[in-house]
SEVEXVEX-295202 format. One record per atom (N, C-alpha, C): x negated, y negated, z; atom name. Coordinates in Angstrom, 3 decimals. Last residue first. Example, Ala and Ser with C-alpha at 12.3 -4.5 7.8 and 13.67 -1.06 7.14 Angstrom:
2
-12.850  2.250  7.080  N
-13.670  1.060  7.140  CA
-12.900  -0.030  7.870  C
-13.190  5.690  7.800  N
-12.300  4.500  7.800  CA
-13.200  3.300  7.800  C
//
This chain:
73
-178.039  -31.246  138.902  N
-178.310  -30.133  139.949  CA
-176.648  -29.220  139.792  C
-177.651  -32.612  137.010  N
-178.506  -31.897  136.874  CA
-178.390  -30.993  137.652  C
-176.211  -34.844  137.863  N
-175.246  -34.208  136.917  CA
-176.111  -32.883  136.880  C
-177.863  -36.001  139.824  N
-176.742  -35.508  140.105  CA
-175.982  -34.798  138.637  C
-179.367  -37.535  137.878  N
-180.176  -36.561  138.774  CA
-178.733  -35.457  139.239  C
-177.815  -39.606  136.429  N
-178.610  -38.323  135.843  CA
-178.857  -37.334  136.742  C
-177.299  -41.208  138.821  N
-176.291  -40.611  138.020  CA
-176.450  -39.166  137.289  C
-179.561  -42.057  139.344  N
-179.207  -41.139  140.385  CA
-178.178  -40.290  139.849  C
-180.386  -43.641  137.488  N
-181.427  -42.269  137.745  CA
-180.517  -41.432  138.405  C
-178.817  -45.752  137.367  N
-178.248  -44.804  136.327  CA
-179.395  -43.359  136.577  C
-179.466  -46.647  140.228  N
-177.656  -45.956  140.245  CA
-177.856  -45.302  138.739  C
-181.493  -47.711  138.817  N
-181.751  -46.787  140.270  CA
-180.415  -46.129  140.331  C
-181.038  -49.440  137.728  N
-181.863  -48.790  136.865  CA
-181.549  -47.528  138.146  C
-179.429  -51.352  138.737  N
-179.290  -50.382  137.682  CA
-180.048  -49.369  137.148  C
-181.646  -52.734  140.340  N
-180.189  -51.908  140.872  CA
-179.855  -50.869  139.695  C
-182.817  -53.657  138.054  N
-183.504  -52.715  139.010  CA
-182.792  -52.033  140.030  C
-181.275  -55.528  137.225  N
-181.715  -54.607  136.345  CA
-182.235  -53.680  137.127  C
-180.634  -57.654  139.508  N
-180.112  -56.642  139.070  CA
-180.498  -55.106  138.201  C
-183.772  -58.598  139.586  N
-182.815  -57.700  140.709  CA
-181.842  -56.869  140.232  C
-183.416  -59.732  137.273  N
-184.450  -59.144  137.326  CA
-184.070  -58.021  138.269  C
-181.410  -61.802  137.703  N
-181.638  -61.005  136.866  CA
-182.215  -59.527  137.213  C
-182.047  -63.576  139.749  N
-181.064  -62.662  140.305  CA
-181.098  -61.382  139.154  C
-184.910  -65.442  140.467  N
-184.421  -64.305  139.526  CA
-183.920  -62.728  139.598  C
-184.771  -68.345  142.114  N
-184.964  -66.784  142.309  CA
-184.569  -66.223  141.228  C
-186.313  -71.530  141.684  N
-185.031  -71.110  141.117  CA
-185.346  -68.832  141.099  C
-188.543  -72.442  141.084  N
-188.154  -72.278  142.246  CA
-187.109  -71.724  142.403  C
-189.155  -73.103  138.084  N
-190.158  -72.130  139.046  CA
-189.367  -72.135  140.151  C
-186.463  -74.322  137.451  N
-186.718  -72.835  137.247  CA
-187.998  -72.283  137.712  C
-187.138  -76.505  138.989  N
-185.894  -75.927  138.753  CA
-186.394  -74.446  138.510  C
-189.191  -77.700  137.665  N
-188.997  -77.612  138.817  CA
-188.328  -76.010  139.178  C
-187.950  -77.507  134.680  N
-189.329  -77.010  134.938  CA
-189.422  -76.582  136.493  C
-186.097  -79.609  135.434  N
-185.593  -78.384  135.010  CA
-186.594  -77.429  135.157  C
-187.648  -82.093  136.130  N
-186.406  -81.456  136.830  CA
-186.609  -80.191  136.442  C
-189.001  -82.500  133.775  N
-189.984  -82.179  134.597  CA
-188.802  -81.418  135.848  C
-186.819  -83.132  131.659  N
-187.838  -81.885  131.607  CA
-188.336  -81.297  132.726  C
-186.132  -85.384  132.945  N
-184.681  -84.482  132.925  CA
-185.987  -82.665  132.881  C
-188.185  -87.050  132.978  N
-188.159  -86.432  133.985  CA
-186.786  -85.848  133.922  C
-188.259  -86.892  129.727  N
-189.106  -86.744  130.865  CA
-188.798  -86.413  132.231  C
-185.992  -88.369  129.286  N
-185.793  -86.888  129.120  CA
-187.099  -86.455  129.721  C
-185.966  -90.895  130.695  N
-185.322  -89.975  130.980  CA
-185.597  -88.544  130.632  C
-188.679  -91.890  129.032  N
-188.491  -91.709  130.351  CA
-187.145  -90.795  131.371  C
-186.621  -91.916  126.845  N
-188.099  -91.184  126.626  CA
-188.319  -91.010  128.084  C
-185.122  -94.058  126.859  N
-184.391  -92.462  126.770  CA
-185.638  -91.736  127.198  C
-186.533  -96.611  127.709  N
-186.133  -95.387  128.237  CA
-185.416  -94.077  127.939  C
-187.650  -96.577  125.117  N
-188.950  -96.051  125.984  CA
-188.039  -95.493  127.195  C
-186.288  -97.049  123.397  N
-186.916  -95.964  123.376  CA
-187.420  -95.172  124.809  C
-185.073  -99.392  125.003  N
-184.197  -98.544  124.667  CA
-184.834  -97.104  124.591  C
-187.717  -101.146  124.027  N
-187.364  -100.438  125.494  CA
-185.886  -99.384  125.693  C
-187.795  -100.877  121.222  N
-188.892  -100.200  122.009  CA
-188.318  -100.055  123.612  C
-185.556  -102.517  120.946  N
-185.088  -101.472  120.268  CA
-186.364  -100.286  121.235  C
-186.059  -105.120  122.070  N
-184.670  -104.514  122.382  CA
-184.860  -102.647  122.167  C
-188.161  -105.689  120.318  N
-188.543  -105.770  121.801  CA
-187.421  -104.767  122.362  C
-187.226  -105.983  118.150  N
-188.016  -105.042  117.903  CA
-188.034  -104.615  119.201  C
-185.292  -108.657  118.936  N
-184.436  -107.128  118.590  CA
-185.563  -105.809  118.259  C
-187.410  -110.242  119.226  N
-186.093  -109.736  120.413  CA
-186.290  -108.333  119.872  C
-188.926  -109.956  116.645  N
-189.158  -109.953  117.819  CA
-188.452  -109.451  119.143  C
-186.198  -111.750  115.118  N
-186.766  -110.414  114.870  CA
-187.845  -109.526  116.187  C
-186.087  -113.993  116.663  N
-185.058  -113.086  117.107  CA
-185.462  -111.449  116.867  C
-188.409  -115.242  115.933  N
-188.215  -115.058  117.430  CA
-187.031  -114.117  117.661  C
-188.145  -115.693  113.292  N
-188.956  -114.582  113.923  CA
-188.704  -114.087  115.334  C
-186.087  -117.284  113.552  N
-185.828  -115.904  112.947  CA
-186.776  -114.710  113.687  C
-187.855  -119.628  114.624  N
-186.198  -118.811  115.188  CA
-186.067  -117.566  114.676  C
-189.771  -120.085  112.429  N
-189.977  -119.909  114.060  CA
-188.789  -119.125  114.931  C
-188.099  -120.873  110.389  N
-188.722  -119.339  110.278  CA
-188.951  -118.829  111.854  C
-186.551  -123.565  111.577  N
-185.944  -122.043  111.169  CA
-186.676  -120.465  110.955  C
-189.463  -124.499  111.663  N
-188.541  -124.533  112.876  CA
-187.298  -123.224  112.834  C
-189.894  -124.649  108.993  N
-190.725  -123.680  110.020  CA
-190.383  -124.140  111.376  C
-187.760  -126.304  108.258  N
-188.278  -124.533  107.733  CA
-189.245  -124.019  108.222  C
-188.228  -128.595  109.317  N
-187.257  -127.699  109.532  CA
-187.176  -126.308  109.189  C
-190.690  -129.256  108.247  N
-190.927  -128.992  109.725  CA
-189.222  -128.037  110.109  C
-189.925  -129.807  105.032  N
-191.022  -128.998  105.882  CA
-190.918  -128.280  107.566  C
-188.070  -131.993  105.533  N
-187.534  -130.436  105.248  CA
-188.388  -129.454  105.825  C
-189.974  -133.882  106.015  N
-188.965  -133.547  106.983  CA
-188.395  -132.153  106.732  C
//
């Protein structure tokens, strides 16, 4: 009789150990699925996303030629 109760109790344990492995892999799996598509967003994002930068620098570059040119003459 003890017998069948200790592998009625191991049977439970395991079954919880199990849960909580089960618990812990889908937790993973979604952060993992989030930052996936948080990545694939942002990737989006910045190929489509205009580069006001770039514009500027090239304004500047043109007002500091003109600056020079004018002090010259």
């Amino acid at each position: 009789m003890n017998v069948k109760i200790d592998e009625l109790i191991a049977a439970l344990t395991k079954k919880e150990e199990e849960k909580q492995k089960n618990t812990v892999l889908w937790v993973l799996a979604i952060i993992g699925a989030v930052a996936a598509v948080a990545g694939i967003a942002f990737a989006v994002y910045r190929f489509f996303a205009p580069d006001y930068l770039e514009d500027f620098e090239e304004d500047f570059d043109d007002d500091f030629d003109d600056y020079f040119e004018d002090e010259e003459e």
